[in-house]
N, C-alpha and C positions, 0 to 999 in steps of 0.2 A: 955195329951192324947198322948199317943204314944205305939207301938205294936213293939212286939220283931219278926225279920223275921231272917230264914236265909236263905240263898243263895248268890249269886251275887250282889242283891240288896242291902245288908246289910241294919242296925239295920236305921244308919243316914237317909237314903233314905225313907225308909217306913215313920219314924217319920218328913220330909219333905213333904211327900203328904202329910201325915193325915195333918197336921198345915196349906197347902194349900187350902185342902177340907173345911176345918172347916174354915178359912179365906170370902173364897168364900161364904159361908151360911152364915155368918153375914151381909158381905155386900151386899149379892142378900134381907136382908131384911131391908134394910138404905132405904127413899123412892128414896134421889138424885142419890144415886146408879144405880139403874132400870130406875128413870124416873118417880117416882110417884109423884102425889100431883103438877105438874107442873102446874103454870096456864100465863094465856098472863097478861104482866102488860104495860099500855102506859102512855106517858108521854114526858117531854124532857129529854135528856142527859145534867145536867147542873152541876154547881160546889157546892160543900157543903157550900162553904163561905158565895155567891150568894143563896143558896136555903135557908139555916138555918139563914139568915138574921144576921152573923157577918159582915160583912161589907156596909147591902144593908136593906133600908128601907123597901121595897115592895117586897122580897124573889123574886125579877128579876135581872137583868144586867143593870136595865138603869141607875144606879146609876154609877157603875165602867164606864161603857162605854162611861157618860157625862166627867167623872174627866179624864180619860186618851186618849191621841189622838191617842195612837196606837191601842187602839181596841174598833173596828166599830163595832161587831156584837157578838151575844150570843155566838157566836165557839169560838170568840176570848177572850170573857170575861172567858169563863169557862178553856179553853187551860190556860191562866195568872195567873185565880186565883189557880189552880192548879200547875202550876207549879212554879211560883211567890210566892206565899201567903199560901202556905201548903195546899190546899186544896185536896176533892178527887172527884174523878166524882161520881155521884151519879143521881138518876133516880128521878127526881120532878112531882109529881101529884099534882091537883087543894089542895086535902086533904092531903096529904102524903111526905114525902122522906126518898125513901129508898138508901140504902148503895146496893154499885154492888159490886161483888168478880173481876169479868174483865177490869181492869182499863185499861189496854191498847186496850182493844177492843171498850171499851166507849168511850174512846177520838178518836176513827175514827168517833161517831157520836156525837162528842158534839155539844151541840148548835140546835139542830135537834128532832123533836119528833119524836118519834119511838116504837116500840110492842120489847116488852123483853119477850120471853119465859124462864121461869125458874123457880126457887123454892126458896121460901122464907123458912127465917127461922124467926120464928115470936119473938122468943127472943130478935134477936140481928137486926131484920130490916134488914138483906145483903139478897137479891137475889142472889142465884148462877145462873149464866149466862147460857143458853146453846145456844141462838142465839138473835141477835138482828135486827130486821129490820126495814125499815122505815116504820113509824105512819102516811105518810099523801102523798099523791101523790106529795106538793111538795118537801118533802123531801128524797120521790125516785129521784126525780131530782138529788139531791146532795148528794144521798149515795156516802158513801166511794169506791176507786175500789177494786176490790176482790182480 
């Protein structure tokens, strides 16, 4: 698609908006784009390793957290096995774990249940993030600082 102009603007410039406009229409119709199809998903911030039970009988932490003395608590089991143990943060429900796109925003609330507004993509199981907050009054206690 492109349009022969002339003047000052020349031919490149025209055929630059028009590739922009047309740009813009596709992705004002993608839902993530706009914001559509968003819904709240809750649950805790924990580690793939932990949730998908490679390492962990009961798809919890109190397995790693019995065997190592340095980490006391779910934050610190999912922080480890993530960084330790290849794993990735991911969002655990009583039924579900899904995969986050925001790995560095997850790990401000690992170990924490928390409300993930975003948008799934059902193929592949990742939520793309667009905020996360705490799931439980006491985990507003210990949100992360802004």
């Amino acid at each position: 698609m492109h349009a022969e102009v002339d003047g000052p603007m020349g031919t490149k410039t025209a055929r630059s908006i028009l590739t922009a406009a047309a740009l813009a229409g596709v992705m004002a119709g993608y839902p993530s784009a706009r914001g559509g199809n968003e819904k709240t998903f809750r649950g805790e911030i924990a580690d793939s390793q932990c949730a998908l039970n490679v390492h962990s009988l009961s798809q919890s932490h109190k397995e790693m957290i019995e065997m190592k003395h340095d980490v006391k608590t779910n934050a610190d089991c999912a922080r480890y096995c993530v960084k330790e143990r290849g794993g990735r943060f991911v969002l655990q429900t009583p039924d579900k774990v899904y995969k986050l796109d925001a790995q560095v925003l997850a790990e401000q609330w690992s170990g924490l249940k928390v409300k993930i507004l975003g948008t799934l993509d059902p193929k592949t199981d990742i939520i793309t993030v667009r905020t996360i907050e705490p799931g439980s009054p006491s985990a507003s206690k210990r949100s992360p600082p802004k």
